[in-house]
C-alpha positions as CSV (number, residue, x, y, z in Angstrom):
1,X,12.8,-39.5,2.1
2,X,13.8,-37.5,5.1
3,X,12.2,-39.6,8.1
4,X,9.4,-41.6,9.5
5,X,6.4,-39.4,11.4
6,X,6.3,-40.8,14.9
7,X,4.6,-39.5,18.0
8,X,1.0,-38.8,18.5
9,X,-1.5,-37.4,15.6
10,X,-2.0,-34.4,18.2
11,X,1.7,-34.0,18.0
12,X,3.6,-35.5,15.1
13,X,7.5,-35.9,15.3
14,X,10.1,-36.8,12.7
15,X,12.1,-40.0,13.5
16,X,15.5,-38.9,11.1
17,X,16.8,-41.3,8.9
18,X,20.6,-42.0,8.7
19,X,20.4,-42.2,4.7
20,X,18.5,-41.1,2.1
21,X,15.7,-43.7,0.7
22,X,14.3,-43.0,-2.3
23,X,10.5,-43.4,-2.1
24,X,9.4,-46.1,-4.4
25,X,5.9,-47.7,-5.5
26,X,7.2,-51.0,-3.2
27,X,7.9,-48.4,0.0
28,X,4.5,-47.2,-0.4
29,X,2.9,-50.5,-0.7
30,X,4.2,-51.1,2.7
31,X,2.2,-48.1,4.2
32,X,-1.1,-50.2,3.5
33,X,-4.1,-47.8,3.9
34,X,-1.6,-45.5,6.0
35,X,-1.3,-42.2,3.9
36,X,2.5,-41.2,2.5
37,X,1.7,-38.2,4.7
38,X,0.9,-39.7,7.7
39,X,3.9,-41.9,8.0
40,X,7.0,-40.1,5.7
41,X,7.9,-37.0,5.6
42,X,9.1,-36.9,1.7
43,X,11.7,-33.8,0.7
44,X,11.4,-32.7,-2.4
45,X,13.4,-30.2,-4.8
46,X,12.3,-26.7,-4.4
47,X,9.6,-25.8,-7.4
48,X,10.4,-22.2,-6.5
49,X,8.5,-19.8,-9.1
50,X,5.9,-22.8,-9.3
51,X,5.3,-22.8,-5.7
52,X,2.7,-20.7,-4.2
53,X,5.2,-20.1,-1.1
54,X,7.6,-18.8,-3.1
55,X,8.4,-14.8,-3.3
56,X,11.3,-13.0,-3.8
57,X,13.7,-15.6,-4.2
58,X,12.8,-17.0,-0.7
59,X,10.2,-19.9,0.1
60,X,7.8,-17.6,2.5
61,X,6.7,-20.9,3.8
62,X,9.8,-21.5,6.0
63,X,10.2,-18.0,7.0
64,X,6.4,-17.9,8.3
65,X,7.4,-21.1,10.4
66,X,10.2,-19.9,11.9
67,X,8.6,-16.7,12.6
68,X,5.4,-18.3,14.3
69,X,6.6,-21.1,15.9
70,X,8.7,-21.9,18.4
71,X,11.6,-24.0,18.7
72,X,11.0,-27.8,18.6
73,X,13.3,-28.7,21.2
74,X,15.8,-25.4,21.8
75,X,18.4,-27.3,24.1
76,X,18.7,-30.2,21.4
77,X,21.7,-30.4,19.0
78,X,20.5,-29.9,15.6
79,X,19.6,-33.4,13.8
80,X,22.2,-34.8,11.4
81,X,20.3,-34.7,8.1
82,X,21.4,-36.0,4.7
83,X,19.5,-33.3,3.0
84,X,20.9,-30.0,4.7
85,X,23.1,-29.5,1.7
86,X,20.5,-29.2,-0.7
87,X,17.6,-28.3,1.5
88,X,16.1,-24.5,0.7
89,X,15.2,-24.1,4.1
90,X,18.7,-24.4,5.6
91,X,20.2,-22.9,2.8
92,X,17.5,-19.7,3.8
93,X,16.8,-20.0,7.3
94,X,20.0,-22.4,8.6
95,X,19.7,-23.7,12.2
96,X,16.1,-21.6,12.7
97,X,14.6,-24.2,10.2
98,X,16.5,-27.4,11.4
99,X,15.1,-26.4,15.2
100,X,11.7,-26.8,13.3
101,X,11.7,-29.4,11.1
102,X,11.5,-31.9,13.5
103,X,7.5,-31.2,14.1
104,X,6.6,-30.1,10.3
105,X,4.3,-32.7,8.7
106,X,2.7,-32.4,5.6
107,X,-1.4,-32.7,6.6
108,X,-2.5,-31.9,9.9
109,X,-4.8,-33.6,11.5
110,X,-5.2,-31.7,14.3
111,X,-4.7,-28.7,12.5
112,X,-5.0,-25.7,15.1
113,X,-5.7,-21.7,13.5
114,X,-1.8,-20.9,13.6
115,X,-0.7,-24.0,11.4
116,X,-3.6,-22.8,8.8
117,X,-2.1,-19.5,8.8
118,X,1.4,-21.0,8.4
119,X,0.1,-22.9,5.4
120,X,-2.2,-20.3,3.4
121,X,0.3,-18.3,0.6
122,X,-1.6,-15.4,0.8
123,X,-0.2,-15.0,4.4
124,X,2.7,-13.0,5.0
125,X,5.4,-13.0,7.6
126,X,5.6,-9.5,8.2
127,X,1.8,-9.9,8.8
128,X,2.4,-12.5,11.7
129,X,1.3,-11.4,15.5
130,X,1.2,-13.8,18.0
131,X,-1.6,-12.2,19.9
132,X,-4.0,-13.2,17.0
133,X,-4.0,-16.8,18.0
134,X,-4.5,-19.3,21.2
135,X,-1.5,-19.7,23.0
136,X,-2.5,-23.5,23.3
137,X,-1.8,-22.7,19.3
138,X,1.6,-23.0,19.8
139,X,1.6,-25.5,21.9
140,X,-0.2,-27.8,19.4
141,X,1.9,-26.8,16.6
142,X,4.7,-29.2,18.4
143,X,6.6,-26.6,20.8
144,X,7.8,-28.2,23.9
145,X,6.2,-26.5,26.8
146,X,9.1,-27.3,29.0
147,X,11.3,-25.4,27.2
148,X,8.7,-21.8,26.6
149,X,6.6,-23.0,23.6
């Protein structure tokens, strides 16, 4: 497990944890009714060729992110993370994907048009343009509007 999901369901934030936990059937009973989802935010190994995001040797789901959204928090140090080492989206992306992590959760309940375009496979990067969405989009999809998201 890479963190706890805190803030708001409107705008979701990772609270990193200091060490890894594995994610057991006695850590889930914890959650209750509270979906995994909702409340972890669970690394796993990339599946590459058995992912749907996955093209070229790259995960086109990162690069998508970092090309649509902005920066979680641009004038924050980048998060110590126990993963980094082994995470495919530093290892493809490096500090662009840490300055995003922070506000990636798995289901979104506020779900705006951008973050279903981030999240469809059959969407390319190259296809992105900003002026096909809301700017409020971005906004939603965790930017900090202090700092130009």
């Amino acid at each position: 497990m890479l963190g706890v999901v805190g803030g708001t369901p409107e705008r979701p934030t990772l609270v990193y944890l200091s060490d890894p936990v594995p994610v057991t059937p006695e850590l889930l009973a914890t959650l209750g009714e509270v979906p995994a989802a909702d409340a972890l935010r669970i690394a796993a190994p990339c599946r590459e060729s058995a992912c749907s995001h996955f093209r070229d040797a790259q995960c086109s789901l990162i690069t998508k992110i970092v090309r649509a959204l902005p920066e979680a928090e641009p004038d924050a140090s980048v998060p110590a993370c126990h993963l980094r080492d082994k995470c495919r989206w530093w290892q493809q992306e490096k500090v662009a994907a840490c300055r995003r992590c922070p506000v990636i959760t798995t289901d979104q309940v506020y779900a705006t048009e951008l973050q279903w375009w981030i999240a469809n496979p059959a969407n390319s990067a190259t296809d992105f343009d900003p002026r096909d969405f809301d700017p409020g989009d971005f906004v939603a999809a965790g930017a900090d509007p202090d700092h130009g998201g």
